[in-house]
Each structure stands twice: as structure tokens, then as C-alpha cells.
GUGUDREN-403435 format. One record per atom (N, C-alpha, C): x, y, z; residue in three letters. Coordinates in steps of 0.05 Angstrom, whole numbers, plus 5000, padded with zeros to 4 digits. Example, Ala and Ser with C-alpha at 12.3 -4.5 7.8 and 13.67 -1.06 7.14 Angstrom:
2
526448865156ALA524649105156ALA526449345156ALA525749555142SER527349795143SER525850015157SER
END
This chain:
397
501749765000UNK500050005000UNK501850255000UNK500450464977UNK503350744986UNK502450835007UNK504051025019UNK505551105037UNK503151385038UNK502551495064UNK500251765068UNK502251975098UNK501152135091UNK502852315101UNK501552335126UNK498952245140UNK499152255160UNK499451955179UNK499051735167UNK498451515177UNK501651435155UNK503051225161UNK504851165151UNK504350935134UNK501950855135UNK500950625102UNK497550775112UNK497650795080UNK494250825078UNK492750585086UNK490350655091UNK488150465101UNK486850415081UNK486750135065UNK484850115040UNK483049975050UNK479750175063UNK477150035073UNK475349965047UNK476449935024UNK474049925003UNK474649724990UNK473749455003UNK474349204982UNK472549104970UNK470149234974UNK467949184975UNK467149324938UNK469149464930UNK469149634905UNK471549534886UNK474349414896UNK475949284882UNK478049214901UNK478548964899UNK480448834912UNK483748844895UNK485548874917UNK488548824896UNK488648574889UNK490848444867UNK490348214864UNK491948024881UNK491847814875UNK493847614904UNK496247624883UNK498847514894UNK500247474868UNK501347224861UNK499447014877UNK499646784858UNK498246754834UNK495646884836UNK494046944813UNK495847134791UNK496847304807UNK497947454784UNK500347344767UNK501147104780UNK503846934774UNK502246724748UNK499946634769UNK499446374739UNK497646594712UNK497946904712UNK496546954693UNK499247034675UNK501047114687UNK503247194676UNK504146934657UNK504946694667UNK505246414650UNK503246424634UNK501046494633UNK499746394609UNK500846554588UNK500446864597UNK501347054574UNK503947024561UNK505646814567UNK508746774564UNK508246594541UNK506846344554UNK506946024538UNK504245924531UNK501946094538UNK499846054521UNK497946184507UNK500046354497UNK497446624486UNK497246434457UNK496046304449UNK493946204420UNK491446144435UNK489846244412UNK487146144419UNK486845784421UNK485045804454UNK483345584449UNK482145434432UNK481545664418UNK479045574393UNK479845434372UNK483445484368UNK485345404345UNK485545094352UNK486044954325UNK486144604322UNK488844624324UNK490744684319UNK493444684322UNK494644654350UNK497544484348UNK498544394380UNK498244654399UNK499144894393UNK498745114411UNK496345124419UNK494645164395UNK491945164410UNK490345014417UNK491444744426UNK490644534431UNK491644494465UNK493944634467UNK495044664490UNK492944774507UNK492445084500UNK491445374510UNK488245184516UNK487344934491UNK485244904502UNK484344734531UNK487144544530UNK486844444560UNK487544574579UNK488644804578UNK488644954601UNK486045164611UNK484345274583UNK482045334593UNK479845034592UNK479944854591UNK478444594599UNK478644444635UNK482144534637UNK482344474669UNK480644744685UNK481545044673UNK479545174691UNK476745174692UNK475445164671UNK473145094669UNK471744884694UNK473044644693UNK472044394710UNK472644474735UNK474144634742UNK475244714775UNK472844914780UNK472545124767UNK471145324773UNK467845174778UNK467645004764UNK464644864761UNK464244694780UNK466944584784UNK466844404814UNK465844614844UNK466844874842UNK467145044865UNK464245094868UNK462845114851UNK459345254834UNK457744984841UNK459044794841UNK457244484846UNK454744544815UNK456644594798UNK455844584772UNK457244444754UNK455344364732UNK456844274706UNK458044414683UNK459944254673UNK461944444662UNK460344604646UNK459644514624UNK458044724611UNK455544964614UNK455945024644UNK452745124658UNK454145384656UNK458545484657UNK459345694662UNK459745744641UNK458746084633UNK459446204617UNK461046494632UNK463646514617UNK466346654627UNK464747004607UNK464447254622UNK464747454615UNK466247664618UNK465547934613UNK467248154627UNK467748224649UNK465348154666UNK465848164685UNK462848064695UNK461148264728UNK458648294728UNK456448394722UNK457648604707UNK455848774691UNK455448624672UNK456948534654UNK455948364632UNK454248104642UNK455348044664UNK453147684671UNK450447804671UNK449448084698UNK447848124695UNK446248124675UNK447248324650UNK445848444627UNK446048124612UNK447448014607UNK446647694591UNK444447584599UNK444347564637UNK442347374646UNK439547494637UNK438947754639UNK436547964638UNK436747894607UNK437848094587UNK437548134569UNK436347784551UNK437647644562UNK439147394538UNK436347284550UNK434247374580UNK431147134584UNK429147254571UNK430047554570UNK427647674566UNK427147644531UNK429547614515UNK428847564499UNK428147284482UNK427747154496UNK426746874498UNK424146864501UNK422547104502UNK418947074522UNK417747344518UNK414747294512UNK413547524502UNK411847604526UNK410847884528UNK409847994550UNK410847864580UNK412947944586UNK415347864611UNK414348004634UNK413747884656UNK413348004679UNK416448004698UNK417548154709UNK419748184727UNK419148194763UNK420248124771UNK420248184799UNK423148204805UNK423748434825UNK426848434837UNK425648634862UNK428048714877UNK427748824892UNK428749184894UNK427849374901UNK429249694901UNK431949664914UNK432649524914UNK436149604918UNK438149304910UNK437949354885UNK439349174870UNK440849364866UNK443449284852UNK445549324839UNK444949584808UNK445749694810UNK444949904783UNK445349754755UNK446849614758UNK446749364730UNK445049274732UNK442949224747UNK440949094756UNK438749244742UNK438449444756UNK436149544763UNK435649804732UNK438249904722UNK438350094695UNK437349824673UNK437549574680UNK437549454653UNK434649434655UNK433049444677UNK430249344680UNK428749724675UNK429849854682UNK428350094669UNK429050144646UNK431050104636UNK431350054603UNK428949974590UNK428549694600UNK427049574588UNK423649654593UNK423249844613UNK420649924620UNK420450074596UNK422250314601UNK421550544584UNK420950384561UNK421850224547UNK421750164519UNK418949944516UNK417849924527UNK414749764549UNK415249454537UNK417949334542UNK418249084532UNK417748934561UNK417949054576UNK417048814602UNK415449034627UNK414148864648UNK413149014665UNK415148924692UNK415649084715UNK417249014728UNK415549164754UNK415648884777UNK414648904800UNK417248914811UNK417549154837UNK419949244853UNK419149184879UNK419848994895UNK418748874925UNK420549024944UNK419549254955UNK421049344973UNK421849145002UNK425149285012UNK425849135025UNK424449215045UNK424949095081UNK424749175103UNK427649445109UNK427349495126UNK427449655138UNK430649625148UNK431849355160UNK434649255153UNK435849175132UNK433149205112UNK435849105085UNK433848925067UNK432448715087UNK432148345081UNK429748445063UNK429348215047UNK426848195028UNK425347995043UNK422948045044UNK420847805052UNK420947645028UNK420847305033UNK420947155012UNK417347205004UNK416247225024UNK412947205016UNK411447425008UNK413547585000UNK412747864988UNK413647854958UNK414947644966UNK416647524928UNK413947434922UNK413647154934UNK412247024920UNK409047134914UNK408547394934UNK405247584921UNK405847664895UNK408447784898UNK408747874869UNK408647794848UNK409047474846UNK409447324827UNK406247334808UNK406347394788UNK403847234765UNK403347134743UNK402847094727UNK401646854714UNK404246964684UNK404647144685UNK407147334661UNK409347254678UNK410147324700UNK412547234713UNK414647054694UNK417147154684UNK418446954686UNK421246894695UNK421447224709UNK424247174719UNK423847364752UNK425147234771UNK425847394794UNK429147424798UNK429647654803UNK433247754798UNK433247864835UNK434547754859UNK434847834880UNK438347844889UNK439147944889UNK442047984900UNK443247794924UNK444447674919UNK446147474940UNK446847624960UNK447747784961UNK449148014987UNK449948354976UNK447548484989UNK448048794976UNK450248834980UNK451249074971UNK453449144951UNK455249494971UNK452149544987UNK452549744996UNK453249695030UNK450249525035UNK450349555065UNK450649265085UNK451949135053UNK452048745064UNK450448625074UNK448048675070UNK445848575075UNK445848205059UNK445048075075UNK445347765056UNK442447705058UNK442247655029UNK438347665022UNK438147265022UNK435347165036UNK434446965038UNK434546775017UNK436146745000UNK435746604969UNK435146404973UNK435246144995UNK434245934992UNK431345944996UNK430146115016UNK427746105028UNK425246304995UNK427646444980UNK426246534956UNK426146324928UNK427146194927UNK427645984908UNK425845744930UNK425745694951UNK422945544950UNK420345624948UNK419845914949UNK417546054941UNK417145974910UNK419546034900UNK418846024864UNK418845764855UNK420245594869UNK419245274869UNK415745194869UNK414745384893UNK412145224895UNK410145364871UNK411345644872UNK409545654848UNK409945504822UNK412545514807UNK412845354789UNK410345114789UNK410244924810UNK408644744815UNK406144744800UNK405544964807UNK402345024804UNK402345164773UNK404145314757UNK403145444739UNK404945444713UNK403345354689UNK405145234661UNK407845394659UNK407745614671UNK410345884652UNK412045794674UNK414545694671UNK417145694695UNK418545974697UNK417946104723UNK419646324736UNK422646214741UNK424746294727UNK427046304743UNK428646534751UNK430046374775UNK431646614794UNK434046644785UNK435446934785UNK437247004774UNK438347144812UNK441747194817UNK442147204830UNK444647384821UNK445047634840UNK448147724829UNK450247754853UNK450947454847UNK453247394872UNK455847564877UNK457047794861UNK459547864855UNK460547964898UNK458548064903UNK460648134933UNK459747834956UNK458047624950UNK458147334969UNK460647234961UNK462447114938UNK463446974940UNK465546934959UNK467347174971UNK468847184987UNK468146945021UNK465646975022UNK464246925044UNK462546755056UNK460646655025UNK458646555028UNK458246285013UNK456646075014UNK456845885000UNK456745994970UNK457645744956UNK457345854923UNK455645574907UNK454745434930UNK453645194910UNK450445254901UNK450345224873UNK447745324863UNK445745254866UNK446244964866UNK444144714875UNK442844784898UNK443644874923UNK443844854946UNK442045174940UNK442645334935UNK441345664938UNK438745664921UNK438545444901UNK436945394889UNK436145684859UNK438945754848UNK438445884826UNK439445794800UNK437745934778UNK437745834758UNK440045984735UNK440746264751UNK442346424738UNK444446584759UNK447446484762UNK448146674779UNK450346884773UNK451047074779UNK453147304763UNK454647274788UNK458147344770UNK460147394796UNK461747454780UNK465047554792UNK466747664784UNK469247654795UNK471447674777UNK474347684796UNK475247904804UNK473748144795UNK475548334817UNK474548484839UNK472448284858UNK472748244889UNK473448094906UNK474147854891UNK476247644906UNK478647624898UNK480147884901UNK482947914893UNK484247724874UNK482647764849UNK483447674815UNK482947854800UNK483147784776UNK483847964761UNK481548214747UNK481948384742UNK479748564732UNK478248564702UNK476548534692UNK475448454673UNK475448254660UNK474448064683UNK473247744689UNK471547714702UNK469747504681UNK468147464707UNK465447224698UNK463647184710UNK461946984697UNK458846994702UNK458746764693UNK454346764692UNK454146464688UNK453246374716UNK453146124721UNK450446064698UNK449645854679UNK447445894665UNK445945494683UNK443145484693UNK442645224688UNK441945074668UNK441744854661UNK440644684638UNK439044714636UNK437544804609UNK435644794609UNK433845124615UNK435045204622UNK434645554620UNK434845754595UNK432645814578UNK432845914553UNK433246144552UNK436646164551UNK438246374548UNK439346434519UNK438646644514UNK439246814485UNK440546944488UNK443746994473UNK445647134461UNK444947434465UNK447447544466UNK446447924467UNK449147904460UNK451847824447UNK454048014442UNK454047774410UNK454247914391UNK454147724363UNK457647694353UNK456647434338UNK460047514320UNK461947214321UNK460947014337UNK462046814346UNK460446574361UNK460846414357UNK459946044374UNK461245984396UNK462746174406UNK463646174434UNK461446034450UNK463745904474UNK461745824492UNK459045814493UNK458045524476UNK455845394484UNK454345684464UNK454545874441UNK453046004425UNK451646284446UNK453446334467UNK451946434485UNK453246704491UNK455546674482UNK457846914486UNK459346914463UNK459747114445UNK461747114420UNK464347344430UNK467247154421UNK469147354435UNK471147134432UNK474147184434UNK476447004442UNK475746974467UNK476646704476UNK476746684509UNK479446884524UNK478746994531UNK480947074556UNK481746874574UNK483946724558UNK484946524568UNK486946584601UNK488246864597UNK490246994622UNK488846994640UNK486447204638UNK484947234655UNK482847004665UNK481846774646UNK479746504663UNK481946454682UNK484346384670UNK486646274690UNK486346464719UNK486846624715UNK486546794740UNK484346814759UNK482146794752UNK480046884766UNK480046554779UNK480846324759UNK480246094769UNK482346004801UNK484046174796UNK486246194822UNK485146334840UNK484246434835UNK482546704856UNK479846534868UNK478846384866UNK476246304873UNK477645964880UNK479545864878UNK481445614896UNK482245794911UNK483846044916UNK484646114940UNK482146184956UNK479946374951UNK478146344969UNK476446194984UNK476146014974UNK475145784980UNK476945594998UNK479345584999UNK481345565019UNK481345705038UNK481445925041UNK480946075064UNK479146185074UNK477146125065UNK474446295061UNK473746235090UNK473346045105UNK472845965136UNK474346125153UNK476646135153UNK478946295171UNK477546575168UNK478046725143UNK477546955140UNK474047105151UNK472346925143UNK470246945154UNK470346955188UNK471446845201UNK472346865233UNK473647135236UNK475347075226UNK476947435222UNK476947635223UNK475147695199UNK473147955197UNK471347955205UNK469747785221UNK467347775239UNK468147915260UNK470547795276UNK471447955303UNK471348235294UNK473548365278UNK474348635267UNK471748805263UNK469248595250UNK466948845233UNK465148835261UNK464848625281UNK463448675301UNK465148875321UNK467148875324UNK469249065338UNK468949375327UNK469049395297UNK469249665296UNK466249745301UNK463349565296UNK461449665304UNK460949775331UNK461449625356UNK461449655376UNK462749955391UNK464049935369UNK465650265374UNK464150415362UNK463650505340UNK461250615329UNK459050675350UNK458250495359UNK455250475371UNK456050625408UNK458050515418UNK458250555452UNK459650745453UNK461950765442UNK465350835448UNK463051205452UNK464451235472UNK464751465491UNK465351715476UNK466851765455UNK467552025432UNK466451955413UNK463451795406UNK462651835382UNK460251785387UNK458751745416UNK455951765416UNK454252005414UNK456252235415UNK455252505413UNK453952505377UNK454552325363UNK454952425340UNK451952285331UNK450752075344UNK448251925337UNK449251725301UNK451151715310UNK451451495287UNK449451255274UNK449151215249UNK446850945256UNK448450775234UNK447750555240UNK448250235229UNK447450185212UNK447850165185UNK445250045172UNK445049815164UNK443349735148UNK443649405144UNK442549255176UNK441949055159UNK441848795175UNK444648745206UNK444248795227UNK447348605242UNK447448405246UNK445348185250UNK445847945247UNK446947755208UNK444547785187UNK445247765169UNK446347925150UNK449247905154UNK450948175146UNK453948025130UNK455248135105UNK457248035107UNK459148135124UNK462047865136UNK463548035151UNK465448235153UNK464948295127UNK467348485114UNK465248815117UNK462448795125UNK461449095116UNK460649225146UNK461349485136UNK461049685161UNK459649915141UNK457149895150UNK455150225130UNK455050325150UNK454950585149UNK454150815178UNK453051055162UNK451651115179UNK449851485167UNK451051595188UNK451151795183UNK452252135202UNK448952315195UNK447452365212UNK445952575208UNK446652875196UNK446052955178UNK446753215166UNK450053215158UNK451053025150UNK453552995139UNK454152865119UNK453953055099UNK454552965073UNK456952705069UNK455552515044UNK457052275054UNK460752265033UNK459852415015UNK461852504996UNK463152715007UNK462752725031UNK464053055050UNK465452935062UNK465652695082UNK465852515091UNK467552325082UNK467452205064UNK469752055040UNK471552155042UNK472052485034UNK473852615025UNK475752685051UNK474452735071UNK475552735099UNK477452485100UNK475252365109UNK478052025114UNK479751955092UNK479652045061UNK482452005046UNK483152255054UNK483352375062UNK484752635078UNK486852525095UNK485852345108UNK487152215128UNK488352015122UNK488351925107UNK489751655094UNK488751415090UNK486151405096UNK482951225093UNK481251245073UNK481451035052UNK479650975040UNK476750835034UNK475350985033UNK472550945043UNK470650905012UNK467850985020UNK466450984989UNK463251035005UNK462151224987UNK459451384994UNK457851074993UNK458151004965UNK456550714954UNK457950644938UNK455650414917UNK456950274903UNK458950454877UNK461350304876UNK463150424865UNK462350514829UNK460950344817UNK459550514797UNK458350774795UNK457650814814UNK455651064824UNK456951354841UNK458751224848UNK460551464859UNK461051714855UNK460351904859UNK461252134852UNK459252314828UNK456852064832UNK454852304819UNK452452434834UNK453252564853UNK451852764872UNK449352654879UNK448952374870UNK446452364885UNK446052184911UNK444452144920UNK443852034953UNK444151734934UNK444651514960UNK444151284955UNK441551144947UNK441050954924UNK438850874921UNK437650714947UNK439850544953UNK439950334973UNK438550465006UNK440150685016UNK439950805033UNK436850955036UNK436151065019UNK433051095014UNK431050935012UNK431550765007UNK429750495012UNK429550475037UNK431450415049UNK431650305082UNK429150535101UNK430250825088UNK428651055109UNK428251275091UNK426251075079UNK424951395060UNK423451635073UNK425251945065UNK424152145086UNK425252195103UNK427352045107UNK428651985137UNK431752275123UNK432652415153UNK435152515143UNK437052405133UNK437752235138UNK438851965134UNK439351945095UNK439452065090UNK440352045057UNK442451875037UNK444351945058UNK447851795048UNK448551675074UNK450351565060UNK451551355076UNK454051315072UNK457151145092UNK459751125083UNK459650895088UNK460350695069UNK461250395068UNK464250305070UNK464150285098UNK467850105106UNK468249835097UNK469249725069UNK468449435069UNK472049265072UNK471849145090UNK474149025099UNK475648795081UNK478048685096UNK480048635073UNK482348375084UNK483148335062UNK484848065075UNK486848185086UNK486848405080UNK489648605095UNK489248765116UNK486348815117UNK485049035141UNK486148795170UNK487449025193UNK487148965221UNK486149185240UNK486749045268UNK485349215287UNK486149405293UNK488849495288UNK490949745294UNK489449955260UNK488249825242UNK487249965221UNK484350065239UNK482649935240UNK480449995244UNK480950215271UNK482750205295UNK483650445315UNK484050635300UNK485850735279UNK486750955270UNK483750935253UNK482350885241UNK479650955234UNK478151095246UNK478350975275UNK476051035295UNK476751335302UNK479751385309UNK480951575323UNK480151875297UNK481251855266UNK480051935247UNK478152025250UNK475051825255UNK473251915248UNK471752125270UNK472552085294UNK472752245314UNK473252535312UNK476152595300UNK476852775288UNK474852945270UNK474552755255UNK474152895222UNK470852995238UNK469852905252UNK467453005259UNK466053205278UNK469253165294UNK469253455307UNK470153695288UNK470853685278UNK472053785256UNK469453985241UNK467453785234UNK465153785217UNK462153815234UNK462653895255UNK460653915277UNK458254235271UNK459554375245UNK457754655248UNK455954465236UNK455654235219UNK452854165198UNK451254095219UNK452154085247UNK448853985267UNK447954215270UNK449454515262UNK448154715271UNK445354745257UNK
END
């Protein structure tokens, strides 16, 4: 990490927006670019090589997914899985009913007003509660007889909220039951994998999106778990790539990489989960009691029980949250208003408005923790934010 002029290594709290990479990952991407840059796609010994090496990642990554090889399709990242999974059902089915929830992911949620404005689908928005969580039985009211896809987020993005997916995929199970048109669930896993199970079978979805650059791999990678049997239609033309579903050379450097990135997490994924549990319940606790910051009425947001352990959201009453950002990289802390797409365009959180519509409560600062974050980080945080708020004390005037 470089070097800050008042803390002697900066604090990088935003992993939650991009992770550095590990450098074993960055080691087996580097060998490929050395000794296997030919296409897969080529019949020739080179590219006959390049193809068993994207054939071994393939089967590893599908093993991790408790999927079959051919169910993964490798993209840009999550923006693209999203827009494939949406784009590639909807055009499969005439008069499309939607259900998701108001605080999805902006990949999410721009592709579904896209599609309003243009009146190709109707889209029901199931507001959350009040910590974050979606009622599964608020899914399944929504559901009707047009229904054919529900899109709910594995773990928000903002305030780590971890949404019910099994208990919503048996909602859409029972209806299935009862009615000819099959609803399937689309899911956009990109900030669970660090944390959370990844087997599909088990969460019970039919479409899931993720990516390598939040599990410290590489940047513009990433995938869209597809199930059998799920009538998914093409959106990028030009090629028979993978399964007719994606046209493009494989990014052979980068599958390699991301596929290192998701074996190392999954190796450590238990330890780290213990880890940052202590750390994100520790720095909350300070937040909430600690003696120099109850003056300030801080609030929590999200869920604290079902939470990832890497997220710390907090509101400041009457304190701008991009005012606030700028403060703690002041200090040598890197922080983030929200999701990192969205940054820096002056407006309040979508996410955060949902939770307390009306409420002062507008913005919000997301601390999302790290395989590098410790407790001597999260002190000089605490001590910071202390600061920066006495500092910033005329906005209660």
C-alpha cells in the first residue's frame, strides 16, 4: 500500500469496490501470457494446449459452483453476467413480467428500466424491510401468471445485507408447481463469493453473476453461472463461443486467474470469515458505545445479524457522505459513499433510501474490509473519524 502523510500506510477500507490482486493469481496469469497466448478455439498443437488449460479451469471453477461444466459462461465481468442473464431471458418470452427488489445493483436495476421505458417488460419492485432483508412472501405475492424471471441479489453491495435465496427459490419452486410458465431466479453473487456458500444447487438458482475483481483476481473477468435447460439468448454477436451464448476469444490469462482466485478463496474462506467477523463486530461496537462518538448519533445500517463480515455502512445525520469520504482520504482512509459505479454522481444512495424513505438519513459511508485490514487499522479509523467530525460539527448547527 503507498505511503500517506499522515498515517504511515494508507488504510484501504473499500474492498467491497475492488480488491488488489493476490500474486499467485497474478503469477499463473503471467505464464499463460508467456506460453499460452493462442487461441483455444485453434486446432493446432498451441491451441490445443491453451485449450486444456481453459478445459482444466473450466472443471475447477464448476466443481467450486457444484455445477456442470458447461452451465459456466466466462464474461467481462458482472455487469455483463447481469445484462446476459436479463437481456439473453427476456428475449426468449413475450409479454415478461419481472420481479426484483429496490436496491439491486444499478446493473440490475438500469437494465430493467431500460426495458420499461421501451414497454418490453413490466417490472414489479418488492421493497425491502427496513434492515435490508426481502420478505420471501412478498416475492412470491408478486409473482403472476407473466412472471418469468425473479433477479434478488446474494449480498448487497452497499450495506452487506445477505438476502434469503434459499427461502426465495422455495417460494418460486412452489409456484412453478402450480403454473405452466417456469419463473426462474437470477442472482448477482459478485460481493458473496468471498464469504458465502457458492453451491447453486443448494441456493436453488437458475442464473448466477460473479466476478474476479472482488476476490482479489483479476479485473475484467468474470461469469454467469447458466442452468440446463434455462432459455438463454445471446446479446453480444460475431461468434459460437461458449455453448453459442457469448461471441469473443476466450480470455484465456484472465479464466486462469479468476480460476486461482476463487481456489484461493475457498481455501480460506472459513478462517477469513472468523476474522473479519471479530474486526466488523469490533469496529461496530465502537461506532455504537465508544464514549467520543455517541455524541454524533451514528446509525448502522443493514441487517447486524445477516450481514457480510467484511461490511460496516454508517449514516452521520446532516453529513454529507461524499464530505465525509473526502475527509477520511484526507487522512489516509479509503472509504466509498456507495456502490463504486455510482460514485461521485451527487446523488443520495438508492439503497439508503429504501431502508428510510424521508428519513435525514440520505447517504451513507461503506467500510468494506480486507484480507489485509487489522485492528490497529480499524483504531486509526475510529480515532480519524472522531476527528474528522469534530472537525465537521457546524452541519448539526
Amino acid at each position: 500500500m503507498p505511503k500517506s502523510t499522515k498515517n504511515p500506510n494508507k488504510i484501504y477500507l473499500d474492498y467491497a469496490a475492488a480488491t488488489p490482486i493476490e500474486p499467485a493469481v497474478s503469477k499463473a496469469m503471467q505464464r499463460v501470457y508467456k506460453e499460452n497466448f493462442a487461441s483455444p478455439s485453434s486446432i493446432h498443437e498451441f491451441g490445443v494446449s491453451s485449450r486444456r488449460i481453459l478445459e482444466k479451469s473450466i472443471n475447477n471453477i464448476s466443481k467450486i459452483f457444484g455445477a456442470h461444466k458447461d452451465e459456466i459462461i466466462f464474461t467481462s465481468g458482472s455487469t455483463e453476467s447481469n445484462n446476459l442473464a436479463i437481456f439473453g431471458l427476456i428475449n426468449s418470452s413475450s409479454t415478461p413480467h419481472i420481479v426484483t427488489t429496490n436496491i439491486e445493483h444499478p446493473s440490475v436495476l438500469e437494465v430493467f428500466k431500460y426495458l420499461e421505458d421501451e414497454k418490453k417488460i413490466k417490472v414489479t419492485y418488492v421493497p425491502v424491510e427496513s434492515n435490508g432483508l426481502v420478505d420471501p412472501k412478498k416475492i412470491k405475492k408478486a409473482l403472476n401468471k407473466n412472471t418469468i424471471l425473479v433477479s434478488v441479489m446474494y449480498a448487497n453491495s452497499e450495506i452487506g445485507t445477505i438476502e434469503p435465496l434459499k427461502e426465495i427459490a422455495k417460494e418460486i419452486r412452489h409456484f412453478n408447481k402450480k403454473n405452466p410458465r417456469k419463473v426462474y431466479f437470477h442472482s448477482d453473487a459478485t460481493q458473496a463469493l468471498n464469504y458465502l456458500s457458492t453451491n447453486v444447487e443448494k441456493l436453488g438458482v437458475d442464473l448466477l453473476s460473479f466476478s474476479g475483481v472482488k476476490i482479489y483476481g483479476p479485473k475484467g473477468i468474470g461469469g454467469l453461472y447458466v442452468k440446463r435447460g434455462t432459455p438463454l439468448n445471446k446479446i453480444i454477436f460475431g461468434g459460437d463461443q461458449q455453448f453459442g451464448l457469448r461471441a469473443g476469444s476466450y480470455n484465456l490469462p484472465s479464466i486462469v486467474g479468476l480460476t486461482e482466485a476463487l481456489e484461493i478463496t475457498e481455501k480460506i474462506k472459513l478462517k477469513e470469515i472468523k476474522r473479519l467477523t471479530v474486526l466488523r463486530d469490533y469496529f461496530i461496537q465502537k461506532l455504537r458505545y465508544s464514549t467520543i462518538l455517541t455524541n454524533y448519533r451514528i446509525v448502522i445500517n443493514g441487517d447486524l445479524k445477516n450481514r457480510l463480515p467484511n461490511n460496516v455502512n454508517i449514516s452521520v445525520p446532516k453529513i454529507p457522505s461524499d464530505l465525509l469520504v473526502l475527509e477520511l482520504s484526507a487522512h489516509g482512509i479509503m472509504a466509498s459513499a456507495k456502490s463504486a459505479c455510482k460514485a461521485g454522481d451527487g446523488k443520495a444512495s438508492h439503497v439508503i433510501q429504501a431502508l428510510r424513505a424521508g428519513s435525514e438519513l440520505d447517504g451513507a459511508v461503506r467500510f468494506s474490509l480486507g484480507r489485509h485490514t487489522t485492528k490497529q487499522d480499524i483504531d486509526f479509523t475510529l480515532k480519524s473519524l472522531f476527528s474528522i467530525l469534530t472537525k465537521l460539527k457546524k452541519w448539526y448547527n
